[in-house]
ZAMARGU-4260 file (C-alpha; in steps of 0.2 Angstrom, whole numbers, plus 5000, padded with zeros to 4 digits):
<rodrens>
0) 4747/5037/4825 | 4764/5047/4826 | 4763/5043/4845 | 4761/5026/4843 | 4774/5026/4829
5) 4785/5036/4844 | 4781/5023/4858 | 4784/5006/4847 | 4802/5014/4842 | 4807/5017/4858
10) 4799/5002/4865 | 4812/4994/4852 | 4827/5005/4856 | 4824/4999/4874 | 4825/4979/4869
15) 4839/4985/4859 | 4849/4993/4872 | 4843/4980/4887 | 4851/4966/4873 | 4864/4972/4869
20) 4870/4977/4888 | 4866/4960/4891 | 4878/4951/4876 | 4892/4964/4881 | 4890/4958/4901
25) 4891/4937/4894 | 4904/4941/4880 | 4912/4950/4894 | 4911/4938/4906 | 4916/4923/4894
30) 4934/4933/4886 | 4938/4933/4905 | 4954/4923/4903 | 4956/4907/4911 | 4975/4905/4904
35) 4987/4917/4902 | 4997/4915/4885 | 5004/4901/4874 | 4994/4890/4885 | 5003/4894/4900
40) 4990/4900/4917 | 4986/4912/4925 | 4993/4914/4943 | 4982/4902/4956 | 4969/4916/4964
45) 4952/4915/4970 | 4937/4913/4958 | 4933/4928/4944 | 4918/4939/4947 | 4908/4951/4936
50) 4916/4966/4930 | 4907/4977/4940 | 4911/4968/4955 | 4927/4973/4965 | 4939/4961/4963
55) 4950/4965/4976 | 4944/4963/4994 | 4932/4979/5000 | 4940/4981/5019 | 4955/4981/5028
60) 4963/4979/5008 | 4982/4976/5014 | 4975/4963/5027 | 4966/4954/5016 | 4979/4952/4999
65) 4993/4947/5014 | 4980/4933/5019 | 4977/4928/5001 | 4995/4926/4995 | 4999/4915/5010
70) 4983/4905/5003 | 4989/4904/4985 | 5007/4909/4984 | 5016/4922/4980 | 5009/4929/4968
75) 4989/4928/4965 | 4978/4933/4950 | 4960/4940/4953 | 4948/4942/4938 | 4937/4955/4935
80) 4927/4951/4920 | 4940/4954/4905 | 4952/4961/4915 | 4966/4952/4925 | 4973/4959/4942
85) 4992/4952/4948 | 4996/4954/4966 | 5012/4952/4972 | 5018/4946/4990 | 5036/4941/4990
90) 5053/4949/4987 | 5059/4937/4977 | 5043/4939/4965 | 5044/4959/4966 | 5061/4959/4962
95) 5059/4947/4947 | 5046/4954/4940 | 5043/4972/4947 | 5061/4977/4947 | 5070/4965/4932
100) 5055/4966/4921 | 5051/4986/4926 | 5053/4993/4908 | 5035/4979/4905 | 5027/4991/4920
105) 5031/5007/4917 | 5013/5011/4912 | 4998/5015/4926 | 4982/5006/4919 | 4966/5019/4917
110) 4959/5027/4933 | 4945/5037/4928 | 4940/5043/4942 | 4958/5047/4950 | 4966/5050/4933
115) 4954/5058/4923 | 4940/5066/4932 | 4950/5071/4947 | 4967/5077/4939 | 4963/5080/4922
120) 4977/5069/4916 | 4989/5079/4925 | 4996/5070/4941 | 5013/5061/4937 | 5008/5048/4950
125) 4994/5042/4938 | 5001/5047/4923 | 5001/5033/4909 | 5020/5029/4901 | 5022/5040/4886
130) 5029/5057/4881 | 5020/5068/4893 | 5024/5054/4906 | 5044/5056/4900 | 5042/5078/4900
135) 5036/5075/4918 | 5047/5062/4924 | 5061/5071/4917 | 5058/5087/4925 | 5054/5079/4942
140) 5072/5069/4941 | 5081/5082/4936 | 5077/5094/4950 | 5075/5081/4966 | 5091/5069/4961
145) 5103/5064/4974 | 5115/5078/4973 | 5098/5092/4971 | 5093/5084/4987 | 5108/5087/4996
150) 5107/5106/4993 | 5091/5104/5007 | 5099/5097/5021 | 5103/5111/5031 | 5084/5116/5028
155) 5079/5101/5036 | 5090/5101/5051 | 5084/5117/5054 | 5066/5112/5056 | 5071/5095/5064
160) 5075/5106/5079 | 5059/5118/5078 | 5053/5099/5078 | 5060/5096/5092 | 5055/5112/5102
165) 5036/5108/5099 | 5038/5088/5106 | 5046/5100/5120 | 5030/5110/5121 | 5019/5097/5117
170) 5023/5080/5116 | 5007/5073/5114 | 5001/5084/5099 | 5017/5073/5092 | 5007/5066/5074
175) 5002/5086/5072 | 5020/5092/5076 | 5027/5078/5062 | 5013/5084/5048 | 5022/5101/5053
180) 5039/5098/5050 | 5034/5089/5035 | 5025/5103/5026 | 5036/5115/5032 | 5053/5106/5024
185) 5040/5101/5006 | 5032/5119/5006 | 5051/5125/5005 | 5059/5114/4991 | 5043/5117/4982
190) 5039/5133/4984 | 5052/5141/4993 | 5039/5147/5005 | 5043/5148/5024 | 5035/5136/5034
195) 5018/5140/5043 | 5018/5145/5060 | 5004/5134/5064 | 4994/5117/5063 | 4978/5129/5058
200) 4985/5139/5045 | 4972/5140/5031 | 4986/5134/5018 | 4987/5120/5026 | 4968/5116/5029
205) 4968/5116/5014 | 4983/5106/5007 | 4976/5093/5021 | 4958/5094/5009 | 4965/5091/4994
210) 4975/5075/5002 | 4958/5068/5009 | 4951/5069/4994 | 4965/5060/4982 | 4966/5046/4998
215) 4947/5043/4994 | 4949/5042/4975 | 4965/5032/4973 | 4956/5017/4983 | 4955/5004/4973
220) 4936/4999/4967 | 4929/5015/4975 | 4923/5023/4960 | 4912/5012/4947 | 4916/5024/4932
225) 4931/5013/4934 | 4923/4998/4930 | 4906/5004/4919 | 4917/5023/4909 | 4900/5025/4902
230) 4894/5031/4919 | 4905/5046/4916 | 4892/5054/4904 | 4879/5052/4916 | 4871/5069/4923
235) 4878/5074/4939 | 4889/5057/4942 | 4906/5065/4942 | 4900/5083/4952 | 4908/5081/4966
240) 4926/5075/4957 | 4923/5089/4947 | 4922/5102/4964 | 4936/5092/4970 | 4948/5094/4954
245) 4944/5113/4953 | 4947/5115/4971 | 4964/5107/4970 | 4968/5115/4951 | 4967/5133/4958
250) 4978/5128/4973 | 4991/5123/4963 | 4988/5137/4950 | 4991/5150/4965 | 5004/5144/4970
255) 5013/5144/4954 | 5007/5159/4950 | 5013/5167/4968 | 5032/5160/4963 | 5030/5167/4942
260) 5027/5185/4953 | 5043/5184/4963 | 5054/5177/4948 | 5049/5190/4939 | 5051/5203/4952
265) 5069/5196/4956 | 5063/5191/4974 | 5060/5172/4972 | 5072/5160/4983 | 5078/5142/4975
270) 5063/5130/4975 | 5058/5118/4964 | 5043/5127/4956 | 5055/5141/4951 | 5066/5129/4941
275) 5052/5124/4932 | 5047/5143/4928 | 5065/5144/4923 | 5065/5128/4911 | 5050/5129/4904
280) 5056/5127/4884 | 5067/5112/4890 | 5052/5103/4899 | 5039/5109/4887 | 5025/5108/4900
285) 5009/5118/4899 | 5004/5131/4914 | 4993/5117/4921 | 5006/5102/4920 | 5017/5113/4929
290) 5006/5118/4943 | 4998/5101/4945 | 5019/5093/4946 | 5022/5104/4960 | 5006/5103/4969
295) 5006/5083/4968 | 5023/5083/4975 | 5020/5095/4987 | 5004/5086/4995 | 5010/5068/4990
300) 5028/5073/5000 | 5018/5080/5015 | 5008/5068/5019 | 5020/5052/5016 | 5033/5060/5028
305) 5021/5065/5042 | 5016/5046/5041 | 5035/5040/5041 | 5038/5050/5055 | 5024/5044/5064
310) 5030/5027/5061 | 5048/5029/5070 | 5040/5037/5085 | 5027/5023/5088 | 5042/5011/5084
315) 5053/5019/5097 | 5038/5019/5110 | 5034/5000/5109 | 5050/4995/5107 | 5062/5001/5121
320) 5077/4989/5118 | 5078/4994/5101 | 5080/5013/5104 | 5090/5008/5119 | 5103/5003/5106
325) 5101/5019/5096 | 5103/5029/5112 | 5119/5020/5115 | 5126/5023/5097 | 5121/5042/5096
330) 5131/5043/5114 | 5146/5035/5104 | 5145/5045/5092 | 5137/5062/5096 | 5139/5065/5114
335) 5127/5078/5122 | 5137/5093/5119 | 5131/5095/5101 | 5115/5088/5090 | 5115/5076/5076
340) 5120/5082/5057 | 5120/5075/5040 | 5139/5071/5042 | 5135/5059/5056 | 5124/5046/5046
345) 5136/5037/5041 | 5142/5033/5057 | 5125/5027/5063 | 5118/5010/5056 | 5110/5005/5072
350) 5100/5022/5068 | 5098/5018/5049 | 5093/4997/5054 | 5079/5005/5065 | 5073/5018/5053
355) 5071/5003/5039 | 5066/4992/5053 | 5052/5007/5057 | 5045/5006/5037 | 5046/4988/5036
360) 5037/4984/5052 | 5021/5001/5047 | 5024/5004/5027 | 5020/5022/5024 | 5008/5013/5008
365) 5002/4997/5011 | 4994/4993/4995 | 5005/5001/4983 | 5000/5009/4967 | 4993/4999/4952
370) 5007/4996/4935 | 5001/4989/4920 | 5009/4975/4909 | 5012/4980/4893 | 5019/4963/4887
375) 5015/4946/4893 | 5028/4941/4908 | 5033/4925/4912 | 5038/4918/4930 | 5040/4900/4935
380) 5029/4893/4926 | 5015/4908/4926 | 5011/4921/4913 | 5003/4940/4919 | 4997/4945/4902
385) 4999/4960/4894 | 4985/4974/4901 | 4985/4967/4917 | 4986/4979/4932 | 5001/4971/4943
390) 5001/4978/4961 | 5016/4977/4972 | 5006/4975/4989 | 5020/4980/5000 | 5010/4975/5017
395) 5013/4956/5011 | 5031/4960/5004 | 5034/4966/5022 | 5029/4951/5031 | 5038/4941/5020
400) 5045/4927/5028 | 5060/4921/5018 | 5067/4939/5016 | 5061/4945/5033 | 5061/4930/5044
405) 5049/4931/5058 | 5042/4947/5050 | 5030/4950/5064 | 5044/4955/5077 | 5052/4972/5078
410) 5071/4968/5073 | 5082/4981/5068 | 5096/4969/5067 | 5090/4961/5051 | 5095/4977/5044
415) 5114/4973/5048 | 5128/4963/5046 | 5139/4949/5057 | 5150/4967/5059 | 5137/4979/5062
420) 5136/4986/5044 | 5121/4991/5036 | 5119/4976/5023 | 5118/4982/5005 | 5102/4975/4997
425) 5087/4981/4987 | 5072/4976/5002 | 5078/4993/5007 | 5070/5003/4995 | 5052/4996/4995
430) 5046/5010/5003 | 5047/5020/4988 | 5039/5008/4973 | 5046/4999/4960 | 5056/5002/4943
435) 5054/5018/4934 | 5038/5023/4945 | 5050/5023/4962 | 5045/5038/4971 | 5055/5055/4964
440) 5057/5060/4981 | 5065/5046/4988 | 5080/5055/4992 | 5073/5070/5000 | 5061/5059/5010
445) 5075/5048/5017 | 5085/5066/5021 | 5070/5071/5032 | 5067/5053/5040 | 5086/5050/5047
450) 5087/5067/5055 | 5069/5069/5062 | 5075/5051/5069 | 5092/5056/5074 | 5084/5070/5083
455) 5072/5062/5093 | 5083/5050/5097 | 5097/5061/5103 | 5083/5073/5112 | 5073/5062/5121
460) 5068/5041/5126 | 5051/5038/5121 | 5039/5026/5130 | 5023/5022/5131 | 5011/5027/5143
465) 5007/5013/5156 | 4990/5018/5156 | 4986/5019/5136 | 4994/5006/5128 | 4996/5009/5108
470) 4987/4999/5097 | 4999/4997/5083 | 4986/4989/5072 | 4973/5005/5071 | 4976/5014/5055
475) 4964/5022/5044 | 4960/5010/5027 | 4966/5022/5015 | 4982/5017/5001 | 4994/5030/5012
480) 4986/5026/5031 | 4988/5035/5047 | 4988/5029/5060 | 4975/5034/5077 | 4979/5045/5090
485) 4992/5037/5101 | 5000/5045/5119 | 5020/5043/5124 | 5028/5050/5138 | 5042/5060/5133
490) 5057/5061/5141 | 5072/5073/5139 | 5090/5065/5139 | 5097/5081/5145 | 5092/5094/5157
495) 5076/5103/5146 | 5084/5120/5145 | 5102/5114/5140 | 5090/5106/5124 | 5080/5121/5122
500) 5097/5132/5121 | 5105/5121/5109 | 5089/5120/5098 | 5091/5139/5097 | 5109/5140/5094
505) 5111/5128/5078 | 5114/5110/5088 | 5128/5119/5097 | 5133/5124/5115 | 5140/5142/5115
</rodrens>
């Protein structure tokens, strides 16, 4: 009797459950809103699917969303049951919306997987607005600003030229060379650790690991717990996130713990992480939020560079006339008898109107990172609700037409003036997000850009190899994409041993 008792109860907890899963999927389903607010609509997008459907295309994402808003305009809505997903593909849009109404996007919507399973809350890139987002921000600002990111320059000329010694050494190896440079000037400012002495140093494997494995959780629709939370509690689900976030935790936790020992054994050189150990009742951050704020800028800084990078040399090898013109200004301007510095840059647009020119034509993130609204916003005519997720999908802002007219060609002179200035206007800063969630290391990446650029550049024509052309289109699907193996031939613009002295005695002939 008991048994039976036990099977007619959970026979009726089952139709219980199956019910109520059903009436949350149609009551779902059916709150998914048609209009935005007051009556006025949603942006035009395609047709709304389940919730735990993906929404945004599955493949070639940037592709895709670049196709759509020439389809619907520029900005298009995708519904995902309940919940309402903005795109935006045009600079005058972006700068309305993303820009004029930032302070509506400061938040980040919930990523469970990314943001909660991956890094325990603690990554400022997916931190939701808030005080522990402010502590964060704060400290970050404070330490890479402008004038904090001066104080790396000579730092980063430095390695430009051991840069320029490995393309000597091999210049086909170019992509590994550039991830290089970029940890070594990032392992500095955050650490104030010396660079590693090569490609397979065991630190680097594993910074490389814990890259990978944010890449694959940061894609958007690639974890259902996103959609369906309760998946969460399932048993086993989140083990491998769970690996992942401990693998990167103690990472991090090393290397904090590495700098504590040298502040407090008087040996520890200037780095970011330092000045966090130093200001620790200012910022009011725990052991963990300190370690996972230098660790996501160190791994997010590294990889974004070594893409940038990427970007200028592949720019430079499939368009010759282009870099023929930077040749001829860093001739003007430099001559061969010393190497580029930071006191030069203002005396190169041509070099500055190729390196925007570079990120315009391959964005170093295509998709860009998700905002959400936290008050209805209003633009001609259209309404993106509060909660929705708003993506600035910088692939489509890049080939957009008005700002960038024929945004498929190569043209560095869009960049300048009837005078050959450099024009001053916001497209320039797309590379680094929107509002108050623009990159914090905007300025230290731009440093490392212009005079891994001037460098190469000054140093060497680059070309590419009659017999493997470069497909410029094969990139990896990821939100920060590299791009595949490609060959150049490398040229020296000077004898190779006058190069190779000059690279050894600070720029200079003695």
């Amino acid at each position: 009797m008991m048994m039976e008792t036990f099977i007619m109860c959970a026979n009726y907890w089952h139709v219980v459950g199956v019910v109520a899963v059903v009436a949350s999927l149609v009551l779902l389903y059916e709150k998914s809103p048609l209009a935005g607010r007051k009556g006025i609509p949603l942006p035009p997008g395609p047709p709304a699917c389940w919730f735990w459907s993906n929404a945004l295309p599955a493949v070639n994402i940037a592709h895709a969303l670049t196709d759509l808003v020439r389809e619907y305009g520029p900005i298009v809505s995708f519904r995902q049951g309940s919940q309402v997903i903005i795109v935006i593909g045009s600079i005058e849009a972006a700068t309305d919306i993303m820009e004029k109404e930032g302070a509506s996007l400061v938040d980040r919507p919930r990523t469970i997987a990314a943001g909660e399973m991956l890094s325990n809350g603690m990554r400022i890139l997916l931190a939701r607005s808030g005080d522990q987002f402010r502590r964060l921000r704060k400290a970050v600002h404070t330490h890479l600003q402008p004038k904090a990111a001066e104080t790396y320059q000579d730092m980063q000329r430095e390695h430009a030229m051991d840069f320029i010694l490995d393309m000597l050494n091999d210049p086909q190896n170019h992509q590994k060379h550039a991830h290089r440079y970029a940890v070594s000037v990032v392992l500095r400012v955050t650490y104030g650790k010396s660079a590693p002495t090569t490609n397979n140093d065991p630190e680097l494997v594993r910074i490389h690991r814990v890259v990978e494995h944010l890449q694959v959780t940061i894609r958007p629709g690639a974890y259902l717990v996103d959609r369906v939370p309760l998946l969460r509690y399932l048993p086993g689900y989140g083990k491998q996130l769970d690996k992942w976030h401990h693998e990167e935790l103690e990472l991090y936790r090393h290397q904090l713990r590495r700098v504590k020992s040298e502040v407090d054994q008087n040996i520890a050189g200037s780095s970011f992480t330092k000045t966090l150990l130093e200001n620790t009742e200012e910022h009011q951050l725990s052991t963990d939020e300190m370690s996972y704020l230098a660790g996501s800028l160190f791994a997010a800084g590294s990889d974004t560079t070594t893409v940038g990078i990427t970007a200028t040399i592949m720019a430079a090898a499939c368009h010759p006339l282009a870099q023929a013109k930077v040749h001829e200004e860093l001739d003007m301007v430099i001559g061969s008898d010393r190497a580029p510095t930071f006191q030069d840059s203002s005396s190169l647009p041509q070099l500055h109107a190729f390196l925007l020119e570079a990120l315009r034509w391959r964005p170093i993130v295509r998709i860009g990172f998700p905002h959400r609204a936290t008050k209805d916003i209003f633009w001609q005519g259209y309404c993106i609700p509060e909660g929705a997720i708003v993506y600035g999908c910088h692939w489509a802002l890049s080939r957009d037409p008005i700002a960038f007219p024929d945004p498929d060609i190569f043209n560095p002179q869009r960049w300048l003036d009837s005078e050959g200035r450099l024009k001053e206007n916001n497209t320039k800063f797309l590379a680094y997000g929107f509002g108050r969630r623009v990159c914090p290391g905007q300025h230290l990446a731009n440093h490392s850009l212009y005079i891994t650029l001037a460098f190469l550049l000054w140093s060497f024509r680059i070309a590419q190899q009659p017999d493997a052309p470069i497909n410029t289109h094969a990139f990896n699907d990821v939100v920060i994409p590299h791009s595949a193996p490609f060959k150049i031939d490398l040229t020296p613009r000077m004898k190779v041993a006058k190069l190779r002295e000059m690279m050894a005695t600070n720029g200079r002939m003695d």
